[in-house]
C-alpha positions in Angstrom: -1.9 -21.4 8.1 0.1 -22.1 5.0 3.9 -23.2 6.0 6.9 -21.1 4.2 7.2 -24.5 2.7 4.0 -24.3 0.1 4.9 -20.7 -0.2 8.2 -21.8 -1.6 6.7 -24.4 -3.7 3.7 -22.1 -5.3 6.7 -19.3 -6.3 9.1 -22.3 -7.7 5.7 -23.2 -10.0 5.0 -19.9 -10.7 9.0 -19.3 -11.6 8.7 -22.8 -13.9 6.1 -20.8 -15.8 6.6 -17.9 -16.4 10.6 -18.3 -16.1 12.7 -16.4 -13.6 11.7 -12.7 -14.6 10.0 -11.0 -12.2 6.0 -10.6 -13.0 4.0 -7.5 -12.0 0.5 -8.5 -11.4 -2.2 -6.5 -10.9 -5.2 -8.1 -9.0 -8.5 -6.5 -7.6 -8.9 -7.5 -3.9 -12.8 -6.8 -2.7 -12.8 -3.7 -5.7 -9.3 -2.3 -5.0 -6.6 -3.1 -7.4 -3.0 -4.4 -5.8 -0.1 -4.9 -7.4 2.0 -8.1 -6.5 5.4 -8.9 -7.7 4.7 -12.4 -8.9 1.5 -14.7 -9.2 1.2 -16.6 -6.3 -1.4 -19.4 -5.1 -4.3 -18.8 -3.2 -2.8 -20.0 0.1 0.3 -18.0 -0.5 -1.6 -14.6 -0.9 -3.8 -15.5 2.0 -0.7 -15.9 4.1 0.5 -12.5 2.6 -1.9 -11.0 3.8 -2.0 -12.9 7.3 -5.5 -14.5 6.8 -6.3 -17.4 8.6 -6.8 -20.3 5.5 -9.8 -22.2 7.5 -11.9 -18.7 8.4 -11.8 -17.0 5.0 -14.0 -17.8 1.8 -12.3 -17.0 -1.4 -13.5 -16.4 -5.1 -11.8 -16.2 -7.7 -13.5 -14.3 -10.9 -16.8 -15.6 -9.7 -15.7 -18.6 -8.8 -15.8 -20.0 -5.2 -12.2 -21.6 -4.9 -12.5 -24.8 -2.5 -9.9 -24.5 0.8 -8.6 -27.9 -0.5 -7.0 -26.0 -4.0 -5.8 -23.2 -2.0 -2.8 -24.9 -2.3 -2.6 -25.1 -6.3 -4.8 -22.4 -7.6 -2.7 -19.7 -8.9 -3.7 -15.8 -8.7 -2.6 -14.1 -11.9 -2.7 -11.0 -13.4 -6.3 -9.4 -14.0 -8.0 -12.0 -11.3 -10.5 -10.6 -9.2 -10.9 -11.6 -5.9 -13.3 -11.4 -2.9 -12.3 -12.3 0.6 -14.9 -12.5 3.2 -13.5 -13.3 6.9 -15.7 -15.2 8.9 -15.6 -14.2 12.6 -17.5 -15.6 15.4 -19.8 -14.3 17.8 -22.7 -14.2 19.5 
């Protein structure tokens, strides 16, 4: 799971980019729209919404986004995202 410390380094990038203004984002999550105060990496919205980084699949506007960019691929505004949770069984 992502530390608070990659969280805090993904919203200090973001901040370095788009300056110190708040952002609303919108984002379409599995075909519903959010809104999100800022853009934020993939890890950081994955531990926003208290997914597990090493049992979720992300794409990103078609785009399967590797776990080992989670880190530094940004979500902005108009991304569209699927999650898909894997979960074990048999």
């Amino acid at each position: 799971m992502p530390s608070l410390k990659r969280f805090r380094i993904a919203l200090i990038w973001a901040l370095r980019i788009y300056g110190e203004r708040a952002l609303s984002i919108t984002v379409e999550i599995n075909g519903e729209a959010h809104q999100l105060e800022n853009p934020l990496s993939a890890a950081a919205l994955l531990h926003f919404l208290d997914l597990p980084r090493d049992k979720v699949a992300l794409e990103r506007n078609r785009e399967i986004v590797p776990r080992s960019l989670y880190d530094t691929v940004m979500i902005g505004d108009g991304d569209k995202l699927e999650i898909v949770h894997f979960i074990g069984g048999g």
